[in-house]
C-alpha positions in Angstrom: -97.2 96.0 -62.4 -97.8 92.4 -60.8 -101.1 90.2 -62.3 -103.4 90.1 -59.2 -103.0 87.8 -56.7 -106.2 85.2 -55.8 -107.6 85.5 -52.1 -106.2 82.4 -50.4 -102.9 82.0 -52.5 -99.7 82.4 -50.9 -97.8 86.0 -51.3 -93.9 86.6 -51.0 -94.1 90.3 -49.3 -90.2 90.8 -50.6 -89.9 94.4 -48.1 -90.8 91.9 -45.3 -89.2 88.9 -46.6 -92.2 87.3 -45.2 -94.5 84.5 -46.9 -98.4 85.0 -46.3 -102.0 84.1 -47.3 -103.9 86.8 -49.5 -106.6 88.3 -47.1 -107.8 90.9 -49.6 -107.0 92.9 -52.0 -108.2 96.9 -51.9 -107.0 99.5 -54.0 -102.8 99.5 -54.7 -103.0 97.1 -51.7 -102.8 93.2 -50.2 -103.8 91.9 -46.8 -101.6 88.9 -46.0 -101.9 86.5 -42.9 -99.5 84.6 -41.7 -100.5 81.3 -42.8 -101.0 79.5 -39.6 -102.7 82.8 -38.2 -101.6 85.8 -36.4 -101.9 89.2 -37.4 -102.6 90.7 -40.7 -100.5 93.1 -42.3 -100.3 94.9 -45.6 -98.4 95.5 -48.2 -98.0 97.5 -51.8 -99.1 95.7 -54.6 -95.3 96.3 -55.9 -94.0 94.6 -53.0 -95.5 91.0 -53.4 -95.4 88.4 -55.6 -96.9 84.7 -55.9 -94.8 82.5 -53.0 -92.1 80.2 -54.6 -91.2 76.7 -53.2 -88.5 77.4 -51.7 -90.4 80.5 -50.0 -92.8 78.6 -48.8 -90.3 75.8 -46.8 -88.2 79.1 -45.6 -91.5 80.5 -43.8 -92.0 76.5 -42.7 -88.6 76.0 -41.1 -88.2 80.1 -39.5 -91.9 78.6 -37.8 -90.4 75.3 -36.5 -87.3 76.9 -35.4 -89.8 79.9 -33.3 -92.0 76.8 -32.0 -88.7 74.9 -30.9 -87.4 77.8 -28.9 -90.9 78.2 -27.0 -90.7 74.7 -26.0 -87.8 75.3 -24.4 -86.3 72.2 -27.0 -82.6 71.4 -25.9 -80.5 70.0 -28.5 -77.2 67.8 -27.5 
């Protein structure tokens, strides 16, 4: 079983393939936020692990690249 994870560390939910802050922790559970807000979800404490590097610029760039479509950005 996975070492507990600290309220406000960054979680890898590997089911999700999704990076978020630890919210809580309850039971065989996390809650995770997405780290510049939205809606909690949560996950079993099998399914998450501390976030790597590499996870953490993934969950930057997929952001940019929702924010850049919003805007309406044109490329060219």
């Amino acid at each position: 079983m996975n070492e507990a994870l600290a309220v406000g560390s960054l979680a890898y939910d590997t089911r999700m393939k999704r990076v978020g802050e630890v919210m809580e922790e309850y039971g065989t559970r996390y809650m995770l936020r997405p780290v510049h807000g939205g809606c909690e979800w949560d996950v079993l404490r099998e399914h998450v692990r501390p976030a790597t590097t590499a996870d953490r610029l993934s969950a930057a760039l997929a952001e940019r690249n929702a924010n850049s479509v919003r805007e309406g950005a044109v490329w060219g």
